[in-house]
Backbone bond lengths (Angstrom), bond angles and torsions (degrees), N, CA, C in turn:
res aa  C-N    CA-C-N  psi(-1)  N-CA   C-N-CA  omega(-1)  CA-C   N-CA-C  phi
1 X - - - 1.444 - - 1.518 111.10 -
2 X 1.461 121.51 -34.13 1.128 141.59 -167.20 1.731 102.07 -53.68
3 X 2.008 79.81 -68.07 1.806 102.58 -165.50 1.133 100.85 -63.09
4 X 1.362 131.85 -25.09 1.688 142.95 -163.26 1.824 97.09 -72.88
5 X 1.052 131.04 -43.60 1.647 131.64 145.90 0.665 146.10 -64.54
6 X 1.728 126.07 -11.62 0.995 112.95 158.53 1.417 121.76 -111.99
7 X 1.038 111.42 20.13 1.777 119.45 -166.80 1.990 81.39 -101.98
8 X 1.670 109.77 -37.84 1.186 98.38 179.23 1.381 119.02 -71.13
9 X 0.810 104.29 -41.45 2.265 119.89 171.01 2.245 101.63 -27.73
10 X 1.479 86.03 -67.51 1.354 92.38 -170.56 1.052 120.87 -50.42
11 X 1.966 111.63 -56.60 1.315 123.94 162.50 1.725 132.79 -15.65
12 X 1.446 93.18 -64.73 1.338 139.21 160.78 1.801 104.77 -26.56
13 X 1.360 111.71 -89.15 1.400 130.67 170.31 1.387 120.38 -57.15
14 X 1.332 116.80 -16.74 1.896 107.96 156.18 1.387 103.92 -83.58
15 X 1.138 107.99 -43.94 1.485 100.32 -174.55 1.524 125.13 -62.64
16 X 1.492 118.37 -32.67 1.475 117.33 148.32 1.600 130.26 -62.91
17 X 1.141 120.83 -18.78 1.324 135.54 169.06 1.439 108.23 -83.08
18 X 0.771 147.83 -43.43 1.651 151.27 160.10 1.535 127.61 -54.48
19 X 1.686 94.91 -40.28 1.558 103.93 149.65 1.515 123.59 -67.08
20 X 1.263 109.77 -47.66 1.900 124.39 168.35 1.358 98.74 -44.12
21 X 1.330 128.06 -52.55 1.133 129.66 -144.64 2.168 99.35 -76.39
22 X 1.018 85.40 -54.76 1.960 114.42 167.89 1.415 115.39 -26.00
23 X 1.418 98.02 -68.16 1.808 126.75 -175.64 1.890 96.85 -67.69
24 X 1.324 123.47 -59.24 1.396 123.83 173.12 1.936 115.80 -39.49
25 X 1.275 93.63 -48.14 1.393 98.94 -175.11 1.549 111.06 -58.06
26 X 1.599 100.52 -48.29 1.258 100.08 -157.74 2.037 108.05 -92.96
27 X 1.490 94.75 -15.96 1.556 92.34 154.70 1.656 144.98 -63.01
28 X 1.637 93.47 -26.18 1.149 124.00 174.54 1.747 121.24 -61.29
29 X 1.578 95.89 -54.32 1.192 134.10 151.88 1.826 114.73 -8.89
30 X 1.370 80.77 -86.24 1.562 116.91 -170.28 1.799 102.41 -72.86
31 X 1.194 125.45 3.96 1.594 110.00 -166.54 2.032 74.88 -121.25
32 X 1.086 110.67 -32.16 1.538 111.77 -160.20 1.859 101.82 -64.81
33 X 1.398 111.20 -38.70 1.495 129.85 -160.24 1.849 96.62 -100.58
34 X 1.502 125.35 18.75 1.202 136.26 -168.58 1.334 108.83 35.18
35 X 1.226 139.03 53.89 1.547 140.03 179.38 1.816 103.31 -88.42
36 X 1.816 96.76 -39.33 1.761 88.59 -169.62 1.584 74.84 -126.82
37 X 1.388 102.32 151.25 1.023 141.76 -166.06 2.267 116.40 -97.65
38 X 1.145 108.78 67.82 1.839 104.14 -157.68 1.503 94.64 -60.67
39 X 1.836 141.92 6.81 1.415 110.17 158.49 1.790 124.93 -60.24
40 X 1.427 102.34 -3.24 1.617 130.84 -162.47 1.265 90.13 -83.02
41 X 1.391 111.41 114.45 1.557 116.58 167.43 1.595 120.11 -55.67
42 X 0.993 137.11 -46.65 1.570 165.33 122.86 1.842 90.63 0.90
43 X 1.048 104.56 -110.79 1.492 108.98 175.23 1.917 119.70 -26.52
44 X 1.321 110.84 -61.54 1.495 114.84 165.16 1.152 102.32 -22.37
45 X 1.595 120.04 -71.47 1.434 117.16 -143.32 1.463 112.84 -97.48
46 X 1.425 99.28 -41.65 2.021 79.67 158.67 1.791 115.51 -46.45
47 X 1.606 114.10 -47.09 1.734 96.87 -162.57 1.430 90.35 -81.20
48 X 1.194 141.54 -4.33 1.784 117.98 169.17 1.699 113.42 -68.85
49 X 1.499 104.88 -44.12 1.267 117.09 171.33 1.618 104.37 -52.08
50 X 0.589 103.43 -57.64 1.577 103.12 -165.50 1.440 110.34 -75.19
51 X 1.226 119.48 -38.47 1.926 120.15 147.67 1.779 106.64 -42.02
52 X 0.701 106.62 -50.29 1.813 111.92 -160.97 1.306 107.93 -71.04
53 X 1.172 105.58 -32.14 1.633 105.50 -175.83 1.869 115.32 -106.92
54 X 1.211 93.41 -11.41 1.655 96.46 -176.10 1.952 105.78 -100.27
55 X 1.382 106.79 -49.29 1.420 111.35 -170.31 1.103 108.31 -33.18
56 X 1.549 124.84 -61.91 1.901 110.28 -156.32 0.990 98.73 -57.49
57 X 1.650 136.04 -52.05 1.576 107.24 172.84 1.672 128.69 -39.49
58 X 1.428 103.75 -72.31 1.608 96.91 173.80 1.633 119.70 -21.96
59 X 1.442 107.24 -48.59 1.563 99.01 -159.65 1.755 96.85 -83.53
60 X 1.017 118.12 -0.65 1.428 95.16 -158.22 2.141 84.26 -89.14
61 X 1.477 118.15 -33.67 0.943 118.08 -163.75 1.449 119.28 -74.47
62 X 1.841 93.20 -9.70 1.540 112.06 -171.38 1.894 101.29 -92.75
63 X 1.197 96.87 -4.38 1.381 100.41 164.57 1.258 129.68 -60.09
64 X 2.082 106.78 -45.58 0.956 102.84 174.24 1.656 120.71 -116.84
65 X 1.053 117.65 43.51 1.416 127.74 -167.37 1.940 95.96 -127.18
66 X 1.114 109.08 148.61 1.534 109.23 -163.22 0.793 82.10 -90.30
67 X 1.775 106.54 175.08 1.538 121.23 167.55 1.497 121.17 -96.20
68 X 1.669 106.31 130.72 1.437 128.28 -167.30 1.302 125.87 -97.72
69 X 1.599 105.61 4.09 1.116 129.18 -160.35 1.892 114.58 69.80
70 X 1.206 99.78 -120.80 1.484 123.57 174.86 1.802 116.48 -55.87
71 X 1.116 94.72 -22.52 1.580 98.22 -151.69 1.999 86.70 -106.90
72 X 1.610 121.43 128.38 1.503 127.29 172.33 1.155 94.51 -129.40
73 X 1.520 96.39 128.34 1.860 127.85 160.06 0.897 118.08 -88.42
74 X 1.639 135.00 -17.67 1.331 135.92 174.98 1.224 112.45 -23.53
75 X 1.774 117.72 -64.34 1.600 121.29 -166.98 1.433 128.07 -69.11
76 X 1.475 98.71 -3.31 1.569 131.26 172.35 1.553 111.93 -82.45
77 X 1.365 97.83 -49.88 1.764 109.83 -167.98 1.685 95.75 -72.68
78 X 1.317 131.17 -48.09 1.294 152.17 -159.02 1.957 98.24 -61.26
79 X 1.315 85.89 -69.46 2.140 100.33 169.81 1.383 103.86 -46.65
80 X 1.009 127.58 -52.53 1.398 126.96 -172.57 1.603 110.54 -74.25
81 X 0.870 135.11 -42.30 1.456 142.52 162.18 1.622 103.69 -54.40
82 X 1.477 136.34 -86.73 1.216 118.44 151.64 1.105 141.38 -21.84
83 X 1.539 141.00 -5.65 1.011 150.10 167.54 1.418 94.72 -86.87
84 X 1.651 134.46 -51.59 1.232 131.67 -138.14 1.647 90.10 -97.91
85 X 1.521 124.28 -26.04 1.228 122.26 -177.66 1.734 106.91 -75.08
86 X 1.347 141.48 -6.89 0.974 159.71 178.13 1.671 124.77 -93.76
87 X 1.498 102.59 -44.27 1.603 112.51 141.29 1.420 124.48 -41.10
88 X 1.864 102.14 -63.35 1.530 110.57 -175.33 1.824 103.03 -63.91
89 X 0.965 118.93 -40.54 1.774 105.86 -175.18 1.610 99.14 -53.33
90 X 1.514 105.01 -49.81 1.762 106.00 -165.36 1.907 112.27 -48.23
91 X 1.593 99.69 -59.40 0.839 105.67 -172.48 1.701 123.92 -55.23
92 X 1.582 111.28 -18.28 1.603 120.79 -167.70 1.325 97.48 -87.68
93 X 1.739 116.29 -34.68 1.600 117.41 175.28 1.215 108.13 -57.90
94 X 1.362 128.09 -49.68 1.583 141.63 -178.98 1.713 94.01 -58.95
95 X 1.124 130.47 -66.56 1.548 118.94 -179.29 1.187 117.77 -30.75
96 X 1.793 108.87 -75.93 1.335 128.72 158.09 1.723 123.40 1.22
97 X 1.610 101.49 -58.00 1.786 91.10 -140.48 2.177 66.90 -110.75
98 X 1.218 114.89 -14.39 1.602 106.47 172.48 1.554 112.97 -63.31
99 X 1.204 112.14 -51.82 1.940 129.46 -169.13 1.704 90.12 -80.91
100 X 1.225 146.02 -1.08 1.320 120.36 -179.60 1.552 131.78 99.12
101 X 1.424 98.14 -20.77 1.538 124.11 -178.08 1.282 97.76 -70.62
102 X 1.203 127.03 -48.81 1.986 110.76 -172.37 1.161 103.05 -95.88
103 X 1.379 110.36 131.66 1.780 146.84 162.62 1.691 116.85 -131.45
C-alpha cells in the first residue's frame, strides 16, 4: 500500500514535469516568433513559471550539448530523459512486486 504511493507520487511528478517541460518549450516558442506578447501579465507569468521551474534542467543539459546556434535540444534531450526515468521507476516496480520485495 505504502510502495503503491509512492511509486505513484513519482510517476505523478515526471509526468507533471514532462508536461512543464512541453508547455515551456512551446511557450518559448510562441514568445520568440512574437505570437504571445510577455507585456501580458497572463502570459509573463505563466512563461516565468515555466522558466523557473524548467531552466535548471535545460541549462544543466546545455552544458553538455554543443552550441547550435539558434536552434536548442535541451527540451528534447530533457523529455527523453524523463521518459527513460519513468521506464526505470516502472521497470523497478515490476522487479519489486516480481522478486517478492513489494507487499
Amino acid at each position: 500500500m505504502l510502495l503503491d504511493a509512492v511509486f505513484f507520487l513519482i510517476r505523478a511528478l515526471l509526468d507533471l514535469l514532462w508536461w512543464a517541460v512541453l508547455l515551456a518549450a512551446i511557450v518559448q516558442t510562441l514568445i520568440a516568433f512574437n505570437v504571445l506578447d510577455t507585456r501580458n501579465r497572463v502570459v509573463w507569468t505563466v512563461a516565468d513559471f515555466l522558466y523557473r521551474v524548467t531552466e535548471p534542467l535545460f541549462r544543466r543539459v546545455r552544458n553538455f550539448l554543443p552550441n547550435l546556434g539558434a536552434v536548442d535540444l535541451s527540451p528534447l534531450i530533457v523529455l527523453l530523459l524523463i521518459t527513460a526515468a519513468v521506464l526505470v521507476v516502472n521497470a523497478l516496480q515490476r522487479y519489486m512486486i516480481l522478486s517478492g520485495l513489494y507487499f
